[in-house]
N, C-alpha and C positions, 0 to 999 in steps of 0.2 A: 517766503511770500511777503514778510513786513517788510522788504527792503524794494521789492519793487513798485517798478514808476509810479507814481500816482496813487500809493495808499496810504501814503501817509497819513492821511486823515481820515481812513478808513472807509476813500472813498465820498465822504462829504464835503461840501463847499464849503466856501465861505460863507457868513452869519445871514451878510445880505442876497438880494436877489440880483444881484447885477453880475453877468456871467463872463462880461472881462477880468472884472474880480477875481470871480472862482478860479476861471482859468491863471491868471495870473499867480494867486497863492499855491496851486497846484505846481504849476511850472518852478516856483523857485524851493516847494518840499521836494522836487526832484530835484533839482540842482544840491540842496542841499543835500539828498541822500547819498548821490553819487562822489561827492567831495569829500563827506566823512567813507566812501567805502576809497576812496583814491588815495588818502592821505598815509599811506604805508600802512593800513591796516587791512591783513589779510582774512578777516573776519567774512564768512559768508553772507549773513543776514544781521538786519539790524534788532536791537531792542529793543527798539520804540514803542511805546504803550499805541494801539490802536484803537480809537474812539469807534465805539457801535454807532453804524446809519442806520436806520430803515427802509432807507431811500439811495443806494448806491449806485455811482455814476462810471465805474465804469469796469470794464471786466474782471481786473486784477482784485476790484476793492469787492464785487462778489463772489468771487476766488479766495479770495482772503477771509469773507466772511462765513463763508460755507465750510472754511478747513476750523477755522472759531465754533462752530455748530458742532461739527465732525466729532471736535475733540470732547465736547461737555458733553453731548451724548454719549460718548466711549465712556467718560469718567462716570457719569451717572449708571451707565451699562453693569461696568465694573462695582460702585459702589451698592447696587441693589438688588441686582439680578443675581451678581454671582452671589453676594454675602447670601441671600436666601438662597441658595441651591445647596449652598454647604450648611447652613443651619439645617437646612432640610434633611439632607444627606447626615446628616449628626442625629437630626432626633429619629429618624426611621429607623438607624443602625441601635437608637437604646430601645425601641419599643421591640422589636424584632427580636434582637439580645435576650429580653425579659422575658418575649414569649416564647422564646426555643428553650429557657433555663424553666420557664413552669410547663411545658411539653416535657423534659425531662423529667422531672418530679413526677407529672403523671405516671408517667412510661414506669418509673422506679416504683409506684404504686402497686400499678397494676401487674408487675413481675411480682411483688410479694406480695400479693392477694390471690393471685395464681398456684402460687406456690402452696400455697394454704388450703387451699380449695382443692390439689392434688393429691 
């Protein structure tokens, strides 16, 4: 998605408000992007750092910006949700553990106080 037309700048214009401007720096980040993918290099996408808009102009640059969202909430997803589910899933397995070994102790009690009592 970084390689296509028009995101190079993540969908943001130029600094001023004059829109031949924008278009015009648009126009030559696509020029330029298709010239470094022409130049013998069979690279699919490019690596170009993409600057955050708030304000993005045009479909590819909210395309781009939305698969940028997609992926931090994945990594957040990943880093909080799952790590608690297996802490959890860990300490339930030691509480659980602890009380089936003093449910046994009982049980072994109560066989030799049975016994005693027979």
């Amino acid at each position: 998605p970084a390689s296509a037309i028009g995101t190079t700048d993540g969908g943001a214009g130029a600094e001023d408000n004059n829109p031949s401007s924008a278009a015009a720096a648009k126009a030559t980040n696509a020029r330029q992007i298709m010239s470094s993918n022409n130049n013998g290099n069979n690279s699919s996408s490019s690596t170009a750092i993409v600057a955050h808009d708030s304000n993005p102009t045009s479909f590819a640059a909210v395309h781009l910006q939305l698969h940028k969202k997609n992926k931090l909430y994945h990594r957040k997803y990943v880093e909080h949700i799952l790590t608690y589910a297996s802490d959890w899933e860990r300490i339930l397995s030691t509480r659980v553990n602890k009380h089936l070994k003093h449910a046994e102790k009982l049980r072994v009690d109560l066989d030799h106080y049975q016994k005693k009592v027979e």
